[in-house]
N, C-alpha and C positions, 0 to 999 in steps of 0.2 A: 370672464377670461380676458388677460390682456390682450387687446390687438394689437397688439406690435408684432411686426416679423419677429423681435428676439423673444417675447413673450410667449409666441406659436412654437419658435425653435424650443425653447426653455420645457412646454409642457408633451412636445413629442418627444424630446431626450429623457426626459421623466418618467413617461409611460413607459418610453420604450426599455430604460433601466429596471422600474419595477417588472417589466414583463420578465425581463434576462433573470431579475434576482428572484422570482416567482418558481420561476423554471428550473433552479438551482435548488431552492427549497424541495420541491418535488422529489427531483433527482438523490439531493443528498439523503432525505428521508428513507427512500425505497431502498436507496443503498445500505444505507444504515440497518434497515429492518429487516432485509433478505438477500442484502450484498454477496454472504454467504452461499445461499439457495441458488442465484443466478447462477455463480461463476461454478456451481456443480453441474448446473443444468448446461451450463455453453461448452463443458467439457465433455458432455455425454451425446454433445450435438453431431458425433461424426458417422452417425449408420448411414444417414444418407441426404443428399444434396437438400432437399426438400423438406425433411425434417430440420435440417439444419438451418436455412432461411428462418422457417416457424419460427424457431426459438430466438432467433435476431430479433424477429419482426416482436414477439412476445416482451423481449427482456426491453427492447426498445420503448416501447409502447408502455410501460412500466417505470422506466427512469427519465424519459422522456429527454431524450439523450442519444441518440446514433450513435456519438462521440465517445460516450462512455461506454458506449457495447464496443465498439471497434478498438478502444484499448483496453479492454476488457480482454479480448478473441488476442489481439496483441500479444497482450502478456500471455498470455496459456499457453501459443506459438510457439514464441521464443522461450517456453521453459520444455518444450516438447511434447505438452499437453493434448494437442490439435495439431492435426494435418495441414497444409496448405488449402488443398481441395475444401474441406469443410471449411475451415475460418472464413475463407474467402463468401462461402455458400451464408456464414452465419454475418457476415458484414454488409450481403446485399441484403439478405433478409433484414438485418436492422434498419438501412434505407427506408425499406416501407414500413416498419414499422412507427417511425418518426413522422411520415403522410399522417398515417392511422390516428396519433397525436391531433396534427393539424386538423384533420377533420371533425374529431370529438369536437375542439375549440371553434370551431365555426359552424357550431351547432344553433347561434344566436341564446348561449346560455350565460350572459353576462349580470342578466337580475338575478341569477342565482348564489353570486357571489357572498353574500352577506351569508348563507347559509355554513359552507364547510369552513369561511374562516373561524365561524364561530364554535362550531363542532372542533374545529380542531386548535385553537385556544384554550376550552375545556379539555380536553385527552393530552393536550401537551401540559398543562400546569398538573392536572391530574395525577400524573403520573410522572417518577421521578426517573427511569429511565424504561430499557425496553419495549418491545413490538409496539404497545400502543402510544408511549409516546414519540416514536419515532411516524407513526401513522397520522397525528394530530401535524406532526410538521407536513408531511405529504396534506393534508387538506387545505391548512392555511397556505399552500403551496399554488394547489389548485385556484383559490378562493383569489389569492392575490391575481393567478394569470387570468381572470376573469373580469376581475377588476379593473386592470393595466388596458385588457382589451377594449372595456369601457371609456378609460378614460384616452384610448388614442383614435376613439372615432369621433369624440368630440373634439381633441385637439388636431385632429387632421383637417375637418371642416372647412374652418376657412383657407386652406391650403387653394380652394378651388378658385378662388377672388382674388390670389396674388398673381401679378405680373410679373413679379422677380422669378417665384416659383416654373411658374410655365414658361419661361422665356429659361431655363434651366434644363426644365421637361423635354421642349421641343427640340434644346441641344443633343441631347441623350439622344430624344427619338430617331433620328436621325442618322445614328451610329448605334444599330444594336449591340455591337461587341463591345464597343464601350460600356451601354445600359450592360451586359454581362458580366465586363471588368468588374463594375462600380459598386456591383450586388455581390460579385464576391470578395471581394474585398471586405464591403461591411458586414457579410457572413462569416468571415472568418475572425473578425475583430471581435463580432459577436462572441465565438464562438460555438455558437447553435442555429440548426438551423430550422429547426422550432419559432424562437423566435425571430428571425429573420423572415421567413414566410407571412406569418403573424403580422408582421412592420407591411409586409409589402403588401400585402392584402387589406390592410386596413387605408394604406394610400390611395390601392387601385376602386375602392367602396368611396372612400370618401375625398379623396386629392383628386389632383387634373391627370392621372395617370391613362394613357388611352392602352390598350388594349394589348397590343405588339409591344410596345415598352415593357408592361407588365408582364408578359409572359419573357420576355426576355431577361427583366430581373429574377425569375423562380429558377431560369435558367443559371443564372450564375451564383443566386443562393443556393444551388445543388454542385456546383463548381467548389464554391468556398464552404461549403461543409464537409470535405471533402480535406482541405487544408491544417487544420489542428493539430489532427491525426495525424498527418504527415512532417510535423514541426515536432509532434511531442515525442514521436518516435525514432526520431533521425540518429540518432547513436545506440540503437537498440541491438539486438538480435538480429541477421537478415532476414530469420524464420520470423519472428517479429515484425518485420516491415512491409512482408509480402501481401497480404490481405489489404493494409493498409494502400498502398502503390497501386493493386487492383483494381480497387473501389475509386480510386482518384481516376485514373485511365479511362475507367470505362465511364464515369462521371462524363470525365473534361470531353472523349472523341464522341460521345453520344450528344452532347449538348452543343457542339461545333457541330453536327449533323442537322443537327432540327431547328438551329438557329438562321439557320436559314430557308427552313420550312415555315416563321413562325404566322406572317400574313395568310397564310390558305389555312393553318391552323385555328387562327384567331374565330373566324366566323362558324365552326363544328361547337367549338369552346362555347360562343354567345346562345346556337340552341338551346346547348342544356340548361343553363340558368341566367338568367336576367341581372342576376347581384355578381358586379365584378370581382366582388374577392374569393365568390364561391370560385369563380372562374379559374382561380389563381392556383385555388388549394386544390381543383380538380387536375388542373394540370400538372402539381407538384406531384402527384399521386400517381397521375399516370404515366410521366415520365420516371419517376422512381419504379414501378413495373416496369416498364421497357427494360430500364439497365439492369434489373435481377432476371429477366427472361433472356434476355442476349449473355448476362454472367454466366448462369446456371447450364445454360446450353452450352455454353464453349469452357465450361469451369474444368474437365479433364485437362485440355489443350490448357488452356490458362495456368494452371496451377504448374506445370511442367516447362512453361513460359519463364514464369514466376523463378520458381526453383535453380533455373540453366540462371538466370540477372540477377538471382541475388541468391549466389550458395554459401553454406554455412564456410565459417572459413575452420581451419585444420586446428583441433582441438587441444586445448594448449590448458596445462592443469593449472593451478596458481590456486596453493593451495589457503592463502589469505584471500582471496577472493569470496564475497560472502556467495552462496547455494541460492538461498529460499527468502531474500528480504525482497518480496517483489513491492515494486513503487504503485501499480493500482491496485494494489491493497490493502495502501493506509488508509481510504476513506472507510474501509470495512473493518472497524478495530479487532472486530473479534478473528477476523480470519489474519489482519496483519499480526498480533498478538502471539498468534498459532506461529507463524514464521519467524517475527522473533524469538522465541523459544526454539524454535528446530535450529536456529544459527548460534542460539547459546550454549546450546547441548554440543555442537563443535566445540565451541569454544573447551565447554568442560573437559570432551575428549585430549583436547591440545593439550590441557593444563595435566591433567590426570597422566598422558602419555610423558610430560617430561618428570612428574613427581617419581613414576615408575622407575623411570632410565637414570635420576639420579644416584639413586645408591651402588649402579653399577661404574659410575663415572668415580663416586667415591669411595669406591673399592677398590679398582683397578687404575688408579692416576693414567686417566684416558682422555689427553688433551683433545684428539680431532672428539669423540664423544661428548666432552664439554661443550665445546664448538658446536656442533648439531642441536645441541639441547637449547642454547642460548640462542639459535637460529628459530628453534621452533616459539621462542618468546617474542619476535619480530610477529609469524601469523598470527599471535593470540593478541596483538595490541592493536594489531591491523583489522581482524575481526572486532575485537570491544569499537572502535570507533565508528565502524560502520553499525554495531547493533545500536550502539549509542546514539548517533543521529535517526537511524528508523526509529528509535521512543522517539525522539523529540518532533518527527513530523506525526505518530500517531497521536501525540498528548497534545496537538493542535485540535484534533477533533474532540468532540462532546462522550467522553466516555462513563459508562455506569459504572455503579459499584462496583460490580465483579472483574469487570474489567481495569477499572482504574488498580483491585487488590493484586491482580496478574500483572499490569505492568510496573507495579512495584517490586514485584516477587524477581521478576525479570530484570529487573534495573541492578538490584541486591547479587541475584547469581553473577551477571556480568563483572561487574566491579569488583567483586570476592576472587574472580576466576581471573582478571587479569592482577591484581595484587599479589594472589598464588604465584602465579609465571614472574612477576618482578623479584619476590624473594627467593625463587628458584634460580632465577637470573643473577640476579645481584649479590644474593649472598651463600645458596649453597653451590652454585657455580663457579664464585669465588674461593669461595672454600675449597672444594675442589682441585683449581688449579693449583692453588697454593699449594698444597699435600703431594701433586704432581711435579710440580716444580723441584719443590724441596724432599724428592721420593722420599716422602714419609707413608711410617703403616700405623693403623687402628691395631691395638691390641687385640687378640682373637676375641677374648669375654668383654671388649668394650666395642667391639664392631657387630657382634650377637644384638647387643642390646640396644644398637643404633637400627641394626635391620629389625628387631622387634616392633620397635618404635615407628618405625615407615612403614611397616606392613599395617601395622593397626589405623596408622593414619589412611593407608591407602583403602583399608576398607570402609571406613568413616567416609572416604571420600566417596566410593560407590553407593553407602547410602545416603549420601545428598545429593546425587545425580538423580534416584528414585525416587525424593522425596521429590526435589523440583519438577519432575515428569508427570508423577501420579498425586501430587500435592496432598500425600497419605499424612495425616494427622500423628497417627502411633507412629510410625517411622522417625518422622521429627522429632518426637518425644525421645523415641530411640539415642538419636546422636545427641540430642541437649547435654543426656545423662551418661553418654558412654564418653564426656569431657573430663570426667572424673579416672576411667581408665587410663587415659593422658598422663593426666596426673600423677596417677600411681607407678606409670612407664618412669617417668622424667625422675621421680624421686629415687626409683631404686637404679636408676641410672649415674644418679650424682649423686648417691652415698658406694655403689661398686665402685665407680670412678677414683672416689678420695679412699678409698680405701686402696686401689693400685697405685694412687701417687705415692702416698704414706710407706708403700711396698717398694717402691723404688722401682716398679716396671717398664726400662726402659719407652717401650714406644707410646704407653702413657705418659710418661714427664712429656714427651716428646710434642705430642698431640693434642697434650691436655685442652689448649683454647678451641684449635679446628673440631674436638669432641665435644667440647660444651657449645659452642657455634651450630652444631648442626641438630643437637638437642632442643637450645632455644628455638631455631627454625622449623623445627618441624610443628613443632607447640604453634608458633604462632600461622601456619602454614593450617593448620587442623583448627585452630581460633575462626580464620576464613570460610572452609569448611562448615564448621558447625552454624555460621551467622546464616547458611542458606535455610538452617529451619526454623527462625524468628520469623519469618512475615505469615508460615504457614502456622503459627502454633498462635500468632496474636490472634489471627480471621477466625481461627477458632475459638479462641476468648472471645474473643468481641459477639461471637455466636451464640455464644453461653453453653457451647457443647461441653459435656462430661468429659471428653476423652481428652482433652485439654485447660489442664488446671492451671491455674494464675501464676503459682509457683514456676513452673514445666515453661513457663509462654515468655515469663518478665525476664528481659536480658540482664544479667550482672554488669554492674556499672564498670569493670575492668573490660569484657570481652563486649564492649554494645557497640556496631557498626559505627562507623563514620557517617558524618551525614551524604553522603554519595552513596553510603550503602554497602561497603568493608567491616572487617573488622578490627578494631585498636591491634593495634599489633602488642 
């Protein structure tokens, strides 16, 4: 190893990196594999204080992660999932379950390292997606923080023989609250305090760190873990915030307590064990008890604390406002996947609800009606853009087959559903107005045969709401072939038509363009439509299923989506 001071910094910033990215490995792994399972199990965590801790300290202990339990509990909060009382209960419990973490790792299990990278090397190429390759990342996960540990008690070593160092040391020592600042801060930079513990235990083993300093850093890595949480959630929900605010409070006034205790501390600490960074991890451990036994105890009071400083504010509808696209749950594809679908399914309603209301706008030259319909095309653009960047932060993550064929399927309905609302918009709203303006009427047998024409489309359209729900194979097949009934709509539309111009029927000559206008629209309106059961009728091709023939599945090169996922108009 170089001896140079920048040689020493060079392979602690190393370590200390692989450790962070070890620990992320872990994290994202677990989440990946059972992201789902947690965030049911943190929902079902509110029977009682004690149980609910459990499952902190469990799910903790699993993602290796407080951080990600606490915006985990967050979001559920702020969607009305959990109570104050429990979240709060489930964010101290996650506290110690991140101890729990620390202690596995200062087990002295560092020559073990070579083993689960390699187990899970194998289980990760092994397999091309699901449970178990997401488990091979959790080992090389493990394997590397093993590793990282290894390589930062060597590169701490000679930390003990620098002058600059301890002349640094002794400044800190000197000022505990500083030593407190200084560790939370790089806890929070970290972002874990996993590994931030980890760092500072491997200093206090093998650096000039004496004893009071050292417990004074564990103190403000419990400070700055505490921090994230509180940055990532600052424009959230205040139901959202409260757990979070908790957990920091009773962190920051408990660690201002004992920080001043920590000299008579120090020496109870040296009984138990001889090796300073057990020392460390013992302390981290039982100072994270303390603040769940003082939560849990005053968590009634608290939570009503809580609630009075940060109440929900007075509920206000916005009806473009996306429901269900919650942000800690894109690392979970399949549960984010699930939500954007429940925000499409809006969508769809939006679009369906103005297809509905137009035939009564062009029946009735009903200008404020137009108006409302063309308003309700503002929520359905404001919705597609929000569902649209939640794909684009899920297709950031490693997603399987079945997932990557669902957020295609998703991508396809969105883009279909706001195209619907733009020709609704743009051109049978125009129309519309027109026919308003200039009080014109549909002849009775050629406004029959306009409302025939919408009705059928409007049931086409309910079953591609169903097909996209229940992702039914025959269904799809269903509307592929009922493009043909269109068809045969449209044709006896525009031979009745020319037969009443040829007739001389006044309000036909009249209408003639606003009648074939609304014909072509609907056709291509039902074209959109029908492209939502192309992704389900290929995955069935591609399956070699029966129930989906080659024929049924191949789009017509006239009606084949755009590349966004539309259909040709």
């Amino acid at each position: 190893m170089n001896g140079s001071a920048l040689g020493i910094l060079l392979e602690i910033a190393a370590a200390a990196a692989l450790l962070l990215w070890a620990v992320r490995l872990v994290r994202t792994g677990m989440t990946r594999a059972l992201g789902a399972q947690f965030r049911s199990l943190v929902a079902r965590a509110a029977a009682s204080r004690l149980r609910a801790a459990l499952t902190g300290a469990f799910v903790t202990l699993a993602l290796q992660s407080a951080t990600a339990t606490t915006l985990l509990v967050a979001s559920l909060a702020g969607r009305g999932l959990i109570a104050t009382a429990p979240a709060v209960a489930v964010v101290l419990g996650a506290d110690v379950g991140s101890t729990l973490a620390v202690q596995v790792f200062s087990l002295g299990l560092q020559q073990l390292a070579p083993l689960p990278i390699l187990l899970g090397v194998v289980l990760y190429l092994r397999y091309d997606g699901g449970l178990w390759r997401h488990l091979g990342r959790v080992l090389v996960g493990l394997g590397l923080v093993l590793l990282a540990l290894r390589w930062l008690a060597s590169a701490t070593a000679p930390l003990k023989q620098s002058e600059g160092v301890q002349l640094v040391v002794a400044a800190v020592a000197a000022d505990p609250a500083l030593a407190l600042l200084l560790a939370a801060g790089v806890t929070w930079l970290l972002h874990s305090s996993l590994a931030a513990v980890l760092l500072f235990a491997a200093f206090a083993r093998h650096g000039p760190l004496d004893d009071a300093t050292a417990l004074a850093f564990i103190l403000g890595a419990n400070l700055g873990a505490g921090l994230p949480a509180l940055t990532l959630t600052a424009r959230s929900h205040p139901a959202a915030r409260r757990a979070v605010v908790a957990n920091l409070a009773l962190r920051g006034l408990l660690a201002v307590l004992v920080l001043g205790a920590l000299a008579d501390i120090a020496p109870y600490l040296a009984a138990l064990t001889a090796d300073p960074g057990l020392r460390l991890v013992h302390f981290h451990t039982l100072f994270n008890l303390l603040v769940a036994v003082v939560g849990l105890v005053l968590l009634t009071p608290l939570a009503r604390l809580l609630e009075r400083l940060l109440p929900a504010p007075p509920e206000r509808v916005d009806e473009a406002a996306p429901r269900y696209l919650d942000p800690e749950a894109v690392e979970v594809p399949r549960v984010a996947l699930a939500a954007a679908a429940r925000e499409a399914l809006r969508m769809g309603d939006v679009a369906r609800e103005m297809l509905a209301r137009s035939l009564e706008a062009l029946a009735h030259n009903d200008l404020n009606l137009v108006r409302r319909i063309r308003l309700r095309d503002d929520v359905l653009d404001r919705l597609h853009e929000a569902v649209k960047f939640y794909l684009m932060k899920i297709s950031r993550q490693e997603l399987d087959e079945e997932e990557s064929r669902r957020y295609q399927e998703i991508l396809v309905f969105i883009t279909n559903m706001e195209h619907i609302g733009d020709i609704i918009d743009l051109n049978l709203m125009e129309t519309a107005e027109k026919k308003a303006r200039e009080n014109l009427s549909f002849s009775p047998q050629g406004f029959a045969e306009l409302r025939a024409m919408h009705q059928q489309v409007l049931e086409h359209f309910d079953l591609a709401l169903a097909i996209f729900t229940n992702r039914d194979v025959e269904l799809a097949r269903r509307l592929v072939a009922a493009k043909a009934e269109i068809r045969e709509l449209e044709r006896r539309a525009w031979t009745s038509h020319l037969r009443r111009l040829q007739a001389g029927v006044p309000d036909t000559v009249q209408t003639t363009a606003l009648h074939l206008d609304v014909i072509r629209d609907l056709k291509r309106i039902n074209g959109h439509i029908t492209a939502i059961a192309y992704p389900i009728l290929e995955e069935a091709r591609a399956q070699g299923r029966p129930d989906a023939p080659a024929q049924a599945a191949r789009r017509p090169e006239a009606e084949a989506p755009e590349p966004a996922g539309g259909a040709a108009e």
